[in-house]
C-alpha positions as CSV (number, residue, x, y, z in Angstrom):
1,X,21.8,-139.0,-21.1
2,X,23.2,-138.9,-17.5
3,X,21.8,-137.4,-14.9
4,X,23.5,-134.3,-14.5
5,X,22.9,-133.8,-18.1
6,X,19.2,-134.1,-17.4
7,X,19.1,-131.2,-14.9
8,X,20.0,-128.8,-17.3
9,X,16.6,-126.4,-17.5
10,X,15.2,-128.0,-14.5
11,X,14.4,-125.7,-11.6
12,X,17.0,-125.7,-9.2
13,X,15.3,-127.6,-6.3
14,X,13.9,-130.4,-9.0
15,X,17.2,-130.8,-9.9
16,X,18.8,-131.3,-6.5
17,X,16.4,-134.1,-5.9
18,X,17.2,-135.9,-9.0
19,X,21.1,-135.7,-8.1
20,X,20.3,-136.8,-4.9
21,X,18.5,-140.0,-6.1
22,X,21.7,-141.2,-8.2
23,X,24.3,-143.4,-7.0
24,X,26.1,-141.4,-8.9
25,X,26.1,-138.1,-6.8
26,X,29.7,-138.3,-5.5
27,X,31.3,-138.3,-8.7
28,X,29.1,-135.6,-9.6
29,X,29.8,-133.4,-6.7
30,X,33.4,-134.1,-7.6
31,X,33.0,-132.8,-11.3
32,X,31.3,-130.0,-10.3
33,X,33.8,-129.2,-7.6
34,X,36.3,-129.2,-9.9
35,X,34.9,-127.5,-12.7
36,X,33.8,-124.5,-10.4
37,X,37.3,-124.6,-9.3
38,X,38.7,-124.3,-12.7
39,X,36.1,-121.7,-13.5
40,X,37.5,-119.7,-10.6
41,X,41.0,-119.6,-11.7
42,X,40.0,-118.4,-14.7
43,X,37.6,-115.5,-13.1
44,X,40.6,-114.1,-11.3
45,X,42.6,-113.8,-14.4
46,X,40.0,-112.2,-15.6
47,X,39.7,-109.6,-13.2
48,X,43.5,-109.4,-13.2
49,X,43.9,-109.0,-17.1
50,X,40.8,-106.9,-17.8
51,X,41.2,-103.0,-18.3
52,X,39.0,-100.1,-18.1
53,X,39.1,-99.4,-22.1
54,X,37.3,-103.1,-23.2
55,X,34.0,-104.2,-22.8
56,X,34.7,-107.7,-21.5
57,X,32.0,-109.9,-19.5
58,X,32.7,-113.5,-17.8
59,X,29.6,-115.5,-18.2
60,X,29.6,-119.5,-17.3
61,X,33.2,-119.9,-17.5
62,X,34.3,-117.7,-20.7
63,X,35.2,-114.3,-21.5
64,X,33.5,-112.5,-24.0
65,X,34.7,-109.4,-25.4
66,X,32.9,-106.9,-26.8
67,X,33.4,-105.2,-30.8
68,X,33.0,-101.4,-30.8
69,X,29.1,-100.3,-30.9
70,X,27.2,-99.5,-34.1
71,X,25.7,-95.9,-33.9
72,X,22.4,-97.4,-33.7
73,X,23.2,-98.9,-30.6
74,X,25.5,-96.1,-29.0
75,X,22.3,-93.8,-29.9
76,X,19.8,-95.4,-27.6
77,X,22.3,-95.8,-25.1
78,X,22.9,-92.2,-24.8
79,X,19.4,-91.2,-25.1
80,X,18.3,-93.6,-22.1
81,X,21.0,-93.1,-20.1
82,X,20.5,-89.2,-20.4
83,X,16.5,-89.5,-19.7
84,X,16.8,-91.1,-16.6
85,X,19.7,-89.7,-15.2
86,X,17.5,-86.2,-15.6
87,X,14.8,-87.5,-13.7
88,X,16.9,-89.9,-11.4
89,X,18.7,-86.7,-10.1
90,X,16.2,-84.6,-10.2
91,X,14.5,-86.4,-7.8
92,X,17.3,-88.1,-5.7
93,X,16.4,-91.4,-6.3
94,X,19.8,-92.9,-6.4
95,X,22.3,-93.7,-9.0
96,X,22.2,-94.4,-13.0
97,X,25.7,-95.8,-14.8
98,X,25.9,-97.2,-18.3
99,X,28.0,-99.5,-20.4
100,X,31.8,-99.7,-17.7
101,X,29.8,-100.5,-14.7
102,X,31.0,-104.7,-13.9
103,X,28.0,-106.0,-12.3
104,X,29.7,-109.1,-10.6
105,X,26.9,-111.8,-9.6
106,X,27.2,-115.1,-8.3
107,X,29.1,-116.8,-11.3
108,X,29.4,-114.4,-14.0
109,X,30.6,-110.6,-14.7
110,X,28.4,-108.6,-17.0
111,X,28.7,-104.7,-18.3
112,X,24.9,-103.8,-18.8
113,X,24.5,-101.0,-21.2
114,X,22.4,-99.2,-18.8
115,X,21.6,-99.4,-14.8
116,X,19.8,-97.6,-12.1
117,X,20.8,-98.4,-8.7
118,X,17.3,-97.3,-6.1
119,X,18.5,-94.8,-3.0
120,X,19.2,-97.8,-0.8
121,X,22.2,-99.8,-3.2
122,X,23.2,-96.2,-4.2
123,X,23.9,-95.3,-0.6
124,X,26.6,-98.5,-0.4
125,X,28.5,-97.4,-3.6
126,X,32.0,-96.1,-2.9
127,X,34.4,-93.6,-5.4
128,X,36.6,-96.3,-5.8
129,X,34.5,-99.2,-6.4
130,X,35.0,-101.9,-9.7
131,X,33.0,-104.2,-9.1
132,X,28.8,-103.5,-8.6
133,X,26.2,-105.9,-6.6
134,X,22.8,-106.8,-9.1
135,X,21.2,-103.2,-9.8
136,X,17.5,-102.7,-9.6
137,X,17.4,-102.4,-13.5
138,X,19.2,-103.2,-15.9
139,X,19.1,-102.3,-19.5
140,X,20.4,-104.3,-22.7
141,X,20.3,-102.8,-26.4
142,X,21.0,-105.3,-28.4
143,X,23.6,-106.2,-31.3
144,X,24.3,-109.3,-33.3
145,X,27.1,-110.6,-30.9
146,X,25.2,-110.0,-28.0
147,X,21.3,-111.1,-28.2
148,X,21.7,-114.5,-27.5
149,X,23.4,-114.0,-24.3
150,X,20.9,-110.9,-23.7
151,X,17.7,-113.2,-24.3
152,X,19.2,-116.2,-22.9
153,X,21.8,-116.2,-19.7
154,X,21.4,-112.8,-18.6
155,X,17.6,-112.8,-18.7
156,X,17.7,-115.4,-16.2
157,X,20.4,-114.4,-14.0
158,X,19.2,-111.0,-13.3
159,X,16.2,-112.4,-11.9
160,X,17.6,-115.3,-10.0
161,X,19.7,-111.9,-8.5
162,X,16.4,-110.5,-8.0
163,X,17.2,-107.4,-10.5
164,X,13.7,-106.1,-10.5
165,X,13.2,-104.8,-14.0
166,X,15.1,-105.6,-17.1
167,X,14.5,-103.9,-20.5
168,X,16.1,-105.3,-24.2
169,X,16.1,-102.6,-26.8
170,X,16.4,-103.6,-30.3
171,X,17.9,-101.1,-32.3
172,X,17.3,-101.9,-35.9
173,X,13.4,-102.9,-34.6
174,X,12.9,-100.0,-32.7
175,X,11.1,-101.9,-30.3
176,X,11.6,-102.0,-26.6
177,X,10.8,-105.6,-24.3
178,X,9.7,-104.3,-20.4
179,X,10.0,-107.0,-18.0
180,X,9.0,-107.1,-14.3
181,X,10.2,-109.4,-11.9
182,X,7.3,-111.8,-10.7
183,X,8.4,-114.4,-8.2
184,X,11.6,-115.5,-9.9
185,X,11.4,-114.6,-13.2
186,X,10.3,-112.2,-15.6
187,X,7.2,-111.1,-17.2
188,X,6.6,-109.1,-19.8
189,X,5.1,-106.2,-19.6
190,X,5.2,-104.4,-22.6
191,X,6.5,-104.8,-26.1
192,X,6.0,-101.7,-28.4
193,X,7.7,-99.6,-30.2
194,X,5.6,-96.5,-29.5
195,X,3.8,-95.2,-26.3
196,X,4.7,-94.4,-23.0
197,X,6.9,-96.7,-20.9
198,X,6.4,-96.3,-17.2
199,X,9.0,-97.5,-15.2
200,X,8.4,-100.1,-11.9
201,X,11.7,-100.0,-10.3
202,X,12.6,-96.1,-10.7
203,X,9.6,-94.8,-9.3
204,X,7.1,-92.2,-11.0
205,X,10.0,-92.3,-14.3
206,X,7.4,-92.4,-17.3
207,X,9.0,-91.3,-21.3
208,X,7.7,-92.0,-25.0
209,X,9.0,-94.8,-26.2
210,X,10.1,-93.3,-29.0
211,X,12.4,-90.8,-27.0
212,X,15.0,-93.5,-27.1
213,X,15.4,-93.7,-30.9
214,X,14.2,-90.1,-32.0
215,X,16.3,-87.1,-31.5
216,X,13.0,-85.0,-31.5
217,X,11.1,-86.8,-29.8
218,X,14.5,-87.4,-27.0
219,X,14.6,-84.0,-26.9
220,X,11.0,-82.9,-26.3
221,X,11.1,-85.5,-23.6
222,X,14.3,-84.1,-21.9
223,X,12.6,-80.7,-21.8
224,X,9.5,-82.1,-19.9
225,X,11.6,-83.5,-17.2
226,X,14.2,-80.9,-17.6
227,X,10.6,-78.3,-16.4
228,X,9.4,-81.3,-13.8
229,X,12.8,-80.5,-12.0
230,X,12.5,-76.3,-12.3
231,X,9.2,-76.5,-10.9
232,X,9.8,-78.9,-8.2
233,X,13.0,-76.8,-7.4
234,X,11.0,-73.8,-7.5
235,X,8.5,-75.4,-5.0
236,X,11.3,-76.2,-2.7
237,X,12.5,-72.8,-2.6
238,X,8.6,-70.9,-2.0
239,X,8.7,-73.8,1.2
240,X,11.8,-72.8,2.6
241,X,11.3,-69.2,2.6
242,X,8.1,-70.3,4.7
């Protein structure tokens, strides 16, 4: 095995050592170079020939697009997506998009099924704007033609992009995976498929589990935050007749 082959899984600064060592570096700086290169070309063809009805992601060098969603998976979306935009708005805490938001990172293009975007990141979005920096979360529901990459690549390039909290639903499991950001990568913090998940990166967001795959249970849930904003609205109001 050579020795660029050999830094594949290493830790970045591990790796650059071992290049370093080899007489060999030159000619791997040159593959590199034009690989990335190569890669590029492609990336701006990509951006060129993509359009707003596909799902299409660039990741290491390939585009991948996406098969309509099962109902399953369409399902959680929307019930996500609608949970924390209620409590996201309700409290001005920035921005929530879903599934044709391109988060562009270093080396690869991905459309997240769901994303919150904290006050600051929100503040720097524009009307017009296609392409999005790494959000503060980021959440995948999974599908047979997209779990490896959601498992694999993605989970550690949104926290090499320092994406703070990244949760992968499985649909057909009903199970959601919460991870938290801890150094640079993730850890997980719960694994359940009932109970209350309790948000880290959207601050004071807390709904049942099983609000994401029961319409009930969704619905009960929007009506607790859907109350949460009347009163604090309410209060608002008796403070600035005072």
């Amino acid at each position: 095995m050579t020795v660029l082959g050999q830094t594949m899984g290493m830790p970045v600064t591990t790796a650059v050592q071992q290049l370093r060592r080899s007489p060999q570096l030159p000619r791997y700086v040159q593959e590199l170079q034009s690989l990335l290169t190569a890669e590029h070309a492609r990336r701006e063809r990509f951006y060129a020939e993509m359009s707003e009805d596909q799902k299409v992601e660039f990741i290491n060098g390939e585009v991948f697009m996406h098969s309509p969603a099962r109902l399953r998976h369409v399902t959680v979306v929307r019930n996500l997506s609608t949970l924390l935009d209620i409590y996201v708005s309700s409290h001005n805490l920035g921005y929530v998009g879903h599934e044709k938001m391109l988060v562009t990172l270093t080396r690869n293009d991905y459309e997240p099924d769901v994303v919150y975007f904290g006050p600051a990141k929100a503040q720097t979005l524009l009307p017009d704007q296609m392409k999005f920096p790494a959000p503060d979360l980021v959440v995948e529901v999974l599908s047979p033609s997209t779990a490896e990459n959601d498992r694999g690549i993605k989970f550690v390039d949104y926290a090499a992009h320092g994406v703070a909290e990244y949760w992968i639903v499985d649909p057909d499991e009903e199970v959601l995976e919460q991870y938290v950001l801890n150094g640079e990568t993730y850890t997980l913090r719960m694994k359940s498929q009932t109970g209350i998940l309790q948000s880290e990166a959207v601050p004071g967001f807390a709904v049942p589990v099983r609000a994401l795959f029961d319409e009930m249970e969704k619905l009960a849930a929007v009506q607790a935050l859907m109350a949460d904003r009347i009163g604090g609205l309410s209060l608002h109001r008796t403070r600035l007749r005072h």
